[in-house]
C-alpha positions, 0 to 999 in steps of 0.5 A: 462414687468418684476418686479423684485428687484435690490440688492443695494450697499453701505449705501444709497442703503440698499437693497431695488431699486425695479425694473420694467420694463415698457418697451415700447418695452418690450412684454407687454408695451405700445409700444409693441414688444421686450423681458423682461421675466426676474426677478432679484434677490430678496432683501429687500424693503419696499413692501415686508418687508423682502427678497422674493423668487427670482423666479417669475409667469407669468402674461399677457405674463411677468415674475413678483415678486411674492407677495400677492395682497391686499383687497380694500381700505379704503373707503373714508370720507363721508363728503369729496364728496362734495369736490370731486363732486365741482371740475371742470370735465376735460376730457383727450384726448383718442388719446393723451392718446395713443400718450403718452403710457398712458394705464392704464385707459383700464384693457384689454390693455397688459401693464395696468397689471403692473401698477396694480401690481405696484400699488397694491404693492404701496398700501400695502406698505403705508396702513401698514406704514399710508402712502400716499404722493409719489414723482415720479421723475427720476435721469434725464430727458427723462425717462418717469416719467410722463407717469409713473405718469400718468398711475400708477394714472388711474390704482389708479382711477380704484378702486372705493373705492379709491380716489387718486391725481396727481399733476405736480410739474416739474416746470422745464419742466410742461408735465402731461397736454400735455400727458393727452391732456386737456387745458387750465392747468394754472399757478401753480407757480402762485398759489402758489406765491399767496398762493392759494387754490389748491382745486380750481385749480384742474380738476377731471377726472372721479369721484375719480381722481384729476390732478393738472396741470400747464403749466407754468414754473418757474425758482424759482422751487426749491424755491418754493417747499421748501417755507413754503407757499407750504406745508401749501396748499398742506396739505390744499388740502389733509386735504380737499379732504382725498386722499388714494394716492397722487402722485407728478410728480417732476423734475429729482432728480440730478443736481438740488435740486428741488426734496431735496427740495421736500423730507420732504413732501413726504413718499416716492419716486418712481424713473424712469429709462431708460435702454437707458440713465441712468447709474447705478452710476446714480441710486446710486447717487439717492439713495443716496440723498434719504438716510436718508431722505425719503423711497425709495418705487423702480426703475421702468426701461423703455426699458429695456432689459434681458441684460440691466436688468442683466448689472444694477445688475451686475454693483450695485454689 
């Protein structure tokens, strides 16, 4: 599993594509096997606030980025735990946890290491900038966004001292309850059509884990994510519950405009890859869509290889 940079190109760009491979067949993914091991060049980016050497250490078997890990949290709002404690508890299924590559709730497990740098890396980032909103989204579908989403929130959840939440917004194609293996999910379209409450629509999972799961789809996605109704119930939910860390599980960011829509409620965005479907143009596109209207925080890239990894710098160059 390698972190690294992946220098830009062009105006969107600016330098500051993160690059992570998740692999699920890299040495210390969730599926095991394959090779990694390789770092790209370093370049700027919002974790690192400037350029960072290009060489890397070794942890748990990966080459990484090298970068400072940060001290705790902040600790909470006291008067929030009430809140927290009156949420439904919800119980994700261990063996469809496995299925779907969902690891990070296991410290020992070989691949929960790089979602805790990635999540640190996170964390560092929107402390200094009073950041907490994330949107995860892919340029396509079938890169893994929501295994990544989902991961990156257990490893969050960890931390006793933090409070984060996980939201399915991927009205498209709803998958976090599936992966997560907890029914029923409801209706959180309809929730929204009908200005509800989303504090009461959440389940938490363990103390200081909050998911927002739905299971039905909607065709007016894009709609309902940029309807002003939307933004005053999700600022509602986190004025009430006071997050470090809110993730949003989006659709794919091209061909629809789901995830434009999206953008002005987010501080930044984490975009999925896949080394065995998305093309570099692809990434490009995205930054590109994001330019000028949300950080983009970095490119995780999913079944990656050091070829794939090397052919994604050289065709951005």
């Amino acid at each position: 599993m390698a972190l690294g940079t992946l220098p830009g190109q062009g105006p969107a760009a600016r330098g500051e594509a993160e690059i992570l491979d998740m692999s699920a067949d890299g040495p210390g993914g969730p599926g095991g096997g394959g090779s990694g091991g390789w770092v790209a060049p370093a370049a700027r980016s919002p974790f690192r606030h400037g350029r960072g050497p290009a060489g890397g250490v070794v942890i748990a078997g990966s080459n990484v980025a090298r970068f400072p890990l940060s001290g705790p949290l902040l600790p909470p709002r006291a008067d929030v735990a009430e809140t927290w404690a009156g949420l439904a508890g919800v119980t994700p299924d261990p063996a469809q946890l496995a299925r779907a590559r969902i690891v990070a709730r296991d410290p020992a497990h070989p691949a929960t290491a790089a979602f805790d740098l990635l999540r640190t890396r996170l964390v560092q980032a929107m402390e200094d900038h009073g950041w907490r909103r994330v949107a995860i989204t892919s340029p396509t579908g079938g890169c893994g966004k929501t295994v990544v989403a989902a991961n990156l929130a257990f490893s969050l959840a960890r931390r006793p001292s933090a409070r984060a939440i996980l939201v399915d917004l991927d009205f498209r194609r709803p998958g976090l309850a599936a992966a997560l293996g907890i029914a029923p999910a409801g209706d959180l379209p309809a929730l929204l059509r009908a200005r509800g409450t989303m504090v009461a629509h959440l389940g938490r999972i363990g103390a200081n884990l909050a998911v927002g799961l739905n299971e039905a789809p909607a065709a007016d996605a894009a709609e309902l994510l940029q309807e002003p109704a939307t933004a005053d119930i999700l600022a509602a939910m986190v004025e009430a519950l006071e997050p470090d860390v809110v993730l949003y599980d989006l659709p794919p960011a091209l061909g629809r405009d789901d995830v434009t829509a999206f953008l002005p409620l987010v501080d930044g965005v984490l975009l999925v890859a896949d080394a065995a479907r998305t093309l570099p143009r692809d990434i490009t596109a995205c930054e590109r869509a994001f330019e000028g209207r949300t950080e983009l925080f970095g490119v995780i890239l999913n079944r990656a290889d050091p070829g794939s990894l090397r052919r994604y710098a050289g065709d951005r160059e």
